[in-house]
C-alpha positions as CSV (number, residue, x, y, z in Angstrom):
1,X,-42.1,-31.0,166.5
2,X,-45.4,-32.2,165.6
3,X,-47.4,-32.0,163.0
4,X,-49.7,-29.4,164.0
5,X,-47.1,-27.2,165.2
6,X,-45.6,-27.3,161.8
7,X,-48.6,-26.6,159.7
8,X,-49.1,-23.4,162.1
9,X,-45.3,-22.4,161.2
10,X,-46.2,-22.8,157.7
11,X,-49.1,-20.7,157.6
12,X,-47.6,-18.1,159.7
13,X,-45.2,-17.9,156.8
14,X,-47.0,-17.9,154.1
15,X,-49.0,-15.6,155.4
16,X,-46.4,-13.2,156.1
17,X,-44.7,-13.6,152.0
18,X,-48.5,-13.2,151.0
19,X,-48.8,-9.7,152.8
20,X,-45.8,-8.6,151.9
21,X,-46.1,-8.4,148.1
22,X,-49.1,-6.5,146.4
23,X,-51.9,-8.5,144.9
24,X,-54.7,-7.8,141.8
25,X,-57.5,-6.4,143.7
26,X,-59.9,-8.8,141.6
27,X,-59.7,-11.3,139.0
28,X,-62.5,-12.8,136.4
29,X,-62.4,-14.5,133.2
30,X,-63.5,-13.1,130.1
31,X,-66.1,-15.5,127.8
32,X,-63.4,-16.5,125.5
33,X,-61.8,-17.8,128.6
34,X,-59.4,-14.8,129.1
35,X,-58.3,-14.1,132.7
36,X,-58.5,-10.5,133.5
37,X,-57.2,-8.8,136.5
38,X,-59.3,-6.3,137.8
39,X,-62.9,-7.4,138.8
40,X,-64.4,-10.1,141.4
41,X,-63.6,-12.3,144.0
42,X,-62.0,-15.4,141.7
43,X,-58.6,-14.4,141.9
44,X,-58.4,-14.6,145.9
45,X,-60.5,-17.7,145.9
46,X,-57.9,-19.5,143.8
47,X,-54.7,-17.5,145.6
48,X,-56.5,-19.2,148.9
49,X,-56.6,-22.7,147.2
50,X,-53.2,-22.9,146.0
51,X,-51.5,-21.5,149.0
52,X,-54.1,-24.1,150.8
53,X,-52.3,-26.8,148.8
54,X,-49.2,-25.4,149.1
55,X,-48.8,-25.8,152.6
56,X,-50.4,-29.3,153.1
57,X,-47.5,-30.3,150.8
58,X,-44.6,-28.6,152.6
59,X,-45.8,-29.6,156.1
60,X,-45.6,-33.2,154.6
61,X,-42.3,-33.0,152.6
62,X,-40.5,-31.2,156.3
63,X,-42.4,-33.8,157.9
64,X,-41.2,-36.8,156.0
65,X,-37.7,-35.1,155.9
66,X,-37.3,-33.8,159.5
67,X,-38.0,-36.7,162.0
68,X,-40.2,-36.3,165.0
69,X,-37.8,-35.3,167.9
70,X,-35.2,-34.6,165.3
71,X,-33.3,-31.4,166.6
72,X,-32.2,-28.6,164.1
73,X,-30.2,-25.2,164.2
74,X,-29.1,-22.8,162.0
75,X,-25.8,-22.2,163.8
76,X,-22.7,-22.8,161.7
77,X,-20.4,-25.3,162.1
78,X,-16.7,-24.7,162.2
């Protein structure tokens, strides 16, 4: 599998975890530096970022683990 194929696996994932659990609507930070959930766009901007970075590291880590051509199943062995 190559890389691509992976990363879209990935996302498809991540995706799907993201939309299945319920999220603050909004997110700012106070001035004495506070976070408080429940006005603007911050909140999804960083959610975005770390997922973003969260799957450029697991497509790497499968990558490096699985080998290219490398055939896996999740049938058990007796």
């Amino acid at each position: 599998m190559d890389k691509e194929k992976l990363a879209k696996i990935v996302a498809e994932k991540i995706d799907g975890a993201v939309n299945a659990s319920e999220h603050p609507k909004k997110f700012y930070i106070t001035e004495n530096g506070r976070g408080v959930v429940d006005g603007g766009d911050l909140y999804n901007a960083v959610l975005k970022d770390a997922l973003e970075v969260l799957k450029v590291a697991l497509v790497d880590i499968i990558a490096e683990v699985i080998p290219s051509g490398a055939k896996t199943s999740t049938a058990k062995k007796s």
